[in-house]
C-alpha positions in Angstrom: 0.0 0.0 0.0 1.3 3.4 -1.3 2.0 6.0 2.1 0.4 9.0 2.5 3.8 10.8 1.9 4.8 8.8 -1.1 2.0 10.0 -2.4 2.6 13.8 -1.5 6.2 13.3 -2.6 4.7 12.1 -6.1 2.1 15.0 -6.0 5.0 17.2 -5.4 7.3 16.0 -8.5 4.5 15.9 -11.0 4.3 19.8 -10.2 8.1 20.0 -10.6 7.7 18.3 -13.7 5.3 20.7 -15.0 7.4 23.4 -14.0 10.1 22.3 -16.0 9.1 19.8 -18.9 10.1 21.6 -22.3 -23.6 7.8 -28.2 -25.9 10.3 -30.3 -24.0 12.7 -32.7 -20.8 11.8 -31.4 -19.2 8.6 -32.8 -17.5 7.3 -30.4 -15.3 3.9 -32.2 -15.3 0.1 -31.4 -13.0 -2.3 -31.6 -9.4 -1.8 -34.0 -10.2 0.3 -37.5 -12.7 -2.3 -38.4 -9.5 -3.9 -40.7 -6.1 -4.5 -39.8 -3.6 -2.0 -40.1 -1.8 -3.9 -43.3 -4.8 -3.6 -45.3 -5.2 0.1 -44.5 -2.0 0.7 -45.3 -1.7 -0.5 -48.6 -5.6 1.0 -49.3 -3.9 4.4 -48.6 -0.8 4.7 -50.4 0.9 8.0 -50.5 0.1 7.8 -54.1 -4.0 8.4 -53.4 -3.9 10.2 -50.8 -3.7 14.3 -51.3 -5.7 14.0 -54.8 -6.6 18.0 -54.0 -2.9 19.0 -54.1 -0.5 20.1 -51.2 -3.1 23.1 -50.2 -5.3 20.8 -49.2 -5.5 18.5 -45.9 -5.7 14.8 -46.1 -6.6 14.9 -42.7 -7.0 17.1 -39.7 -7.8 16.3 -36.1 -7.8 18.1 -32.6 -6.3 17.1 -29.6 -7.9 17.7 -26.6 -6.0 16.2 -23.3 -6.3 16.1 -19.4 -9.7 17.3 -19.6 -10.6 16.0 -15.8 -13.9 15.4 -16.0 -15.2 15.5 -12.2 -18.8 14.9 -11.1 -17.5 17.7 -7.9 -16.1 19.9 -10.4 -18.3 22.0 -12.4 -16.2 23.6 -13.9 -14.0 20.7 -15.7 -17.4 20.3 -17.7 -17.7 24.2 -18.3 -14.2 24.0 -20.0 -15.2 20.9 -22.3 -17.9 22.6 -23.6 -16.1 25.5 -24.4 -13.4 23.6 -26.5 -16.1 21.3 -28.0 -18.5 24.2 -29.0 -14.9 25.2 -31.2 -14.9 22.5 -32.8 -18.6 21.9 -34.2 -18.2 25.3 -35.1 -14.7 25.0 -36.6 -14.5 27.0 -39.8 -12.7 23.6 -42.2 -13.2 19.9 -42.0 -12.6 17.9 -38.1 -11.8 14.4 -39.5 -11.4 13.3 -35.6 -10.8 14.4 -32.0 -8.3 12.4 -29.8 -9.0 12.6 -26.3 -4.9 12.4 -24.6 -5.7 10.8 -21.4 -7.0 11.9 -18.0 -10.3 12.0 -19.5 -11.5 12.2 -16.2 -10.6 13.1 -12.5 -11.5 9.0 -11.0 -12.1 7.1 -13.9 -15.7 6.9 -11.8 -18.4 5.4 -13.6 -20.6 8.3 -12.9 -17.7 10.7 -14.6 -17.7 8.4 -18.2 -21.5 8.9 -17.7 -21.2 12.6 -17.7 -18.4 12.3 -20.4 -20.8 10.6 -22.6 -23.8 13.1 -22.2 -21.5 15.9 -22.6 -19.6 14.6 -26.1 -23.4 13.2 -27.3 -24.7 17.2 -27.2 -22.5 17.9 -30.1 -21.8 16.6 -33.9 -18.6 15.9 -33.7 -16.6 13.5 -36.0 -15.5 10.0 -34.3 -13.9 10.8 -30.9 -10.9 8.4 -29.8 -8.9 8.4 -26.2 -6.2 7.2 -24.1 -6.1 6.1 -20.9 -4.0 8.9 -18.0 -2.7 8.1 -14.3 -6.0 10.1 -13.2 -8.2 7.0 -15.1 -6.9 4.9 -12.7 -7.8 6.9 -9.5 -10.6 5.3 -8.5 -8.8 3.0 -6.2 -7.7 6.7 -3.8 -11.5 6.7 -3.4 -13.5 5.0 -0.7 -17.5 3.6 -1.1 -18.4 7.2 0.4 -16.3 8.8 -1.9 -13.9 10.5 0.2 -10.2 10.3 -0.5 -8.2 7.5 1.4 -4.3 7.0 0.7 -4.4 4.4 4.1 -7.1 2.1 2.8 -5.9 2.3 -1.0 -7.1 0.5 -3.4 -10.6 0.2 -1.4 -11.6 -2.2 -3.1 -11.2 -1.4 -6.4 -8.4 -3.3 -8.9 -6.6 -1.6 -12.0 -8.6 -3.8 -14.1 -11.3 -2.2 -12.9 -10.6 1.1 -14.4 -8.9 -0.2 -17.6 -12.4 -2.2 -18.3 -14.9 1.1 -17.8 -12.5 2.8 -20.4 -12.6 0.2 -22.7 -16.5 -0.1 -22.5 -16.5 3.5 -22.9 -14.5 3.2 -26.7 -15.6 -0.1 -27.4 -12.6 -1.2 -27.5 -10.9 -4.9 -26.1 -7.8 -3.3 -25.4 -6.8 0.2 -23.5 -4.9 0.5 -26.6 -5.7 0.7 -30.4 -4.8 2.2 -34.0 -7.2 3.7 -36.3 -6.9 5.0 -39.8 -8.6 8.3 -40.6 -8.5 9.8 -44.1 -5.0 7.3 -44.9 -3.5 9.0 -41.7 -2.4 6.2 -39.5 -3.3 7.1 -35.4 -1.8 5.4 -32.7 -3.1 5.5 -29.1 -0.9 3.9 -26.4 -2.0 3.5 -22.7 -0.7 2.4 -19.6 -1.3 -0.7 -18.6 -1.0 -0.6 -15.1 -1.3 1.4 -12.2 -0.4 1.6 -8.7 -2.8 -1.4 -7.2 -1.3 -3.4 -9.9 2.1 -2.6 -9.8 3.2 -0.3 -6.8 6.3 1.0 -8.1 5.1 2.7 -11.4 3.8 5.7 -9.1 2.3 8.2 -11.7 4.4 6.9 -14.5 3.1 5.1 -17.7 4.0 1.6 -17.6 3.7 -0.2 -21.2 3.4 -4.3 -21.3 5.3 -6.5 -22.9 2.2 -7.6 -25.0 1.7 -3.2 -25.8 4.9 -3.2 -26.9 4.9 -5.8 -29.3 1.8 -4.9 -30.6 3.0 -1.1 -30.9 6.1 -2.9 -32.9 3.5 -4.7 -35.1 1.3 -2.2 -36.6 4.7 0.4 -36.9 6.0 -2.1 -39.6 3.1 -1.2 -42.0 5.7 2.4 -42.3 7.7 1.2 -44.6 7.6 4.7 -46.6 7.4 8.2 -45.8 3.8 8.5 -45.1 3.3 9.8 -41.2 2.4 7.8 -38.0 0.7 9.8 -35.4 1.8 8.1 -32.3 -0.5 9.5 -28.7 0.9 8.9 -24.8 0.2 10.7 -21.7 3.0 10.9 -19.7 5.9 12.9 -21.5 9.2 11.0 -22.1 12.0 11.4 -20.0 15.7 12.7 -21.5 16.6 10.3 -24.6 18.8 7.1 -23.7 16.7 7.2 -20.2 13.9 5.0 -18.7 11.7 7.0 -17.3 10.0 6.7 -13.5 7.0 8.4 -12.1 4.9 11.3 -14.1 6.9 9.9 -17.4 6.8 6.8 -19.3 8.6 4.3 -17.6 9.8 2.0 -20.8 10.9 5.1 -22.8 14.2 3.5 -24.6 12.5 0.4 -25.3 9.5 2.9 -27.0 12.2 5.0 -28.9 13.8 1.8 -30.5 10.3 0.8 -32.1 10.1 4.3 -33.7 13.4 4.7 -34.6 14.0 2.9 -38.3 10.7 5.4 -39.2 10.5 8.4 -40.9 7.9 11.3 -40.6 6.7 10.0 -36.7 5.0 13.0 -34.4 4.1 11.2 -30.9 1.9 14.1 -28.9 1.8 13.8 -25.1 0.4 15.7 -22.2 -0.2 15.5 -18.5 2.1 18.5 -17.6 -1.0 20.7 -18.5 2.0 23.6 -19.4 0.2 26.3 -21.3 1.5 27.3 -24.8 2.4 30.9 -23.8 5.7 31.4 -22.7 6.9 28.0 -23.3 8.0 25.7 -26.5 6.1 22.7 -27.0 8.0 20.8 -29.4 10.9 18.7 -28.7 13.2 17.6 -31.5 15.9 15.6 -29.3 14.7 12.4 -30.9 14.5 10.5 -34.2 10.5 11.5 -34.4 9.0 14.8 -33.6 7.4 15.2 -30.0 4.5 17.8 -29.3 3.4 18.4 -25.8 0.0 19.3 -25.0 -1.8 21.6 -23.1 -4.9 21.0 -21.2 -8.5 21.3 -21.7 -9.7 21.4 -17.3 -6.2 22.4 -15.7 -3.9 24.2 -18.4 -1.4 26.4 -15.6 -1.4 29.7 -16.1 0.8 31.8 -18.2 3.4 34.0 -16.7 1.4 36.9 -15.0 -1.8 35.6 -16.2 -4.7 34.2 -13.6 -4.9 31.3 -13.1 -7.7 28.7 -14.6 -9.1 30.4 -16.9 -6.8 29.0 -20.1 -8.9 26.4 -21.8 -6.2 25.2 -24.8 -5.8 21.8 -26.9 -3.9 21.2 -30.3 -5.4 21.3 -33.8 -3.2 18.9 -36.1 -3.2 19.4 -40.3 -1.7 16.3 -42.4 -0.7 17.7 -46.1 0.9 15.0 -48.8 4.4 17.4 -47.9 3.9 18.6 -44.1 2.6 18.6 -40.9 0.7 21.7 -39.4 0.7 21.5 -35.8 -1.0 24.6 -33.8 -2.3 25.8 -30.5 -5.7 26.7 -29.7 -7.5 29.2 -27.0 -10.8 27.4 -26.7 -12.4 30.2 -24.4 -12.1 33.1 -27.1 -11.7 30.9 -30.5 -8.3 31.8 -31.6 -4.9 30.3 -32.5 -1.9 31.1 -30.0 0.7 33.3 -30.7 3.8 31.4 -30.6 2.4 28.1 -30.5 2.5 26.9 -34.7 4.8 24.3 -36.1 5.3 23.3 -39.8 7.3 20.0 -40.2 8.2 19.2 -43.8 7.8 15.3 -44.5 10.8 13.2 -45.2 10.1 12.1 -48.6 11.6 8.6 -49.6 
């Protein structure tokens, strides 16, 4: 069982990380992309893909992470609404949203519920998610709903949580690929958390059996066209493992992407806001993009705090990726928060 002051110590680092770390109308998707990933693959050759021309995007998606749902917390809803009113308003084509984990504040049951009403208000394109530490907190909780480290996991299992997210997508695994518009999206989640394994803390611990199957549906990349790879928890400093508030099997992940070109892996969890600090990292062989956050984006130096409401909108053209940040509460793109990332052609 995980001590009260472990737990404060891993409260306290995940805040020093963020300090520091450079249904209705809503479709929300079953198991896999309905085919496996080698038949998409060769259905959407590079060839096909763009026949509008390089002006044009073969795809486009937002990002919206640590959205925090809480059935306490007004206010977590207030904020989805405002990025999802955006986006069924968005001026071009939504081909997706990705939800980047921490969906909600205890993976409750009665959070998904509200999740589900919320998304199901809109018309929105099909919605997809990962699983966040804060999917997992149920077990913190007890039958009254009060907040117990000492009797952790009151019992309630991992599995627990990993099977309401999973009935939530439809989905047999926390994990899955889709294809949307011959863009290839991959969404990894932990596997485990602290009732399961204790010494994962709030890091993202990837299985064996992930792993592989991340390995498996990479090889269909055997040209230039992108992968768009999705994780929580941000990756610790390259030739690292990581430990808590990071993923934990980070050198094992960067071998799997490294024989690929044109790979953008977006994380979040640090909830940094896109003012004042640079969001992409290009220390690896693929380009990372860090997220903001939809319920609990920190605020920007001198600005009051929680009342930034920002996500990531993503553009896929045949030669480049358009990656930009959004202000959800007043419509408009962030100043200092647009990337352009020319394709590696073969």
């Amino acid at each position: 069982m995980i001590s009260r002051r472990l737990f404060v110590k891993q409260m306290l680092a995940f805040f020093a990380l963020a300090a520091g770390s450079a249904a209705s109308a809503v479709r929300v998707f079953g198991p896999g992309s309905e085919k496996n990933s080698a038949e998409l693959a060769e259905a959407a050759s590079p060839a096909a893909a763009d026949p509008a021309g390089p002006a044009v995007p073969i795809a486009s998606f937002f990002l919206l992470s640590d959205i925090h749902l809480s059935a306490v917390d007004p206010s977590m809803a207030d904020k989805l609404h405002l990025a999802l009113q955006d986006i069924s308003k968005f001026e071009s084509k939504v081909d997706t949203v990705i939800l980047g984990g921490d969906l909600t504040d205890f993976g409750r049951t009665i959070e998904y519920d509200q999740l589900r009403k919320i998304l199901g208000s809109y018309k929105l394109p099909p919605v997809y998610g990962n699983m966040g530490n804060h999917d997992y907190y149920d077990i913190w909780l007890t039958s009254a709903g009060a907040f117990s480290t000492e009797t952790m996991p009151n019992g309630k299992t991992d599995a627990m949580a990993r099977e309401r997210f999973q009935q939530f997508f439809g989905q047999p695994k926390p994990y899955r690929d889709v294809w949307i518009g011959g863009t290839h999206l991959i969404l990894l989640s932990q596997d485990a958390y602290v009732q399961e394994r204790p010494e994962v803390g709030e890091g993202a611990w990837y299985s064996d059996e992930q792993l592989a199957w991340f390995e498996e549906v990479m090889k269909v990349h055997n040209y230039s066209q992108p992968a768009f790879v999705f994780i929580h928890q941000p990756l610790p400093d390259p030739g690292t493992d990581g430990g808590t508030h990071r993923l934990i099997r980070a050198k094992r992940f960067r071998e799997i992407l490294a024989p690929y070109p044109n790979v953008f892996v977006f994380s979040g969890h640090s909830h940094r806001n896109f003012i004042g600090e640079n969001h992409y990292n290009q220390q690896n062989t693929f380009h990372w993009f860090n997220n903001a956050s939809v319920g609990k984006t920190r605020a920007k130096p001198g600005g009051a705090a929680g009342t930034q409401v920002q996500g990531m909108h993503v553009q896929v053209f045949s030669d480049r990726v358009v990656v930009r940040g959004r202000e959800f509460t007043d419509r408009t793109w962030i100043d200092g928060a647009s990337w352009t990332v020319p394709l590696t052609k073969p």
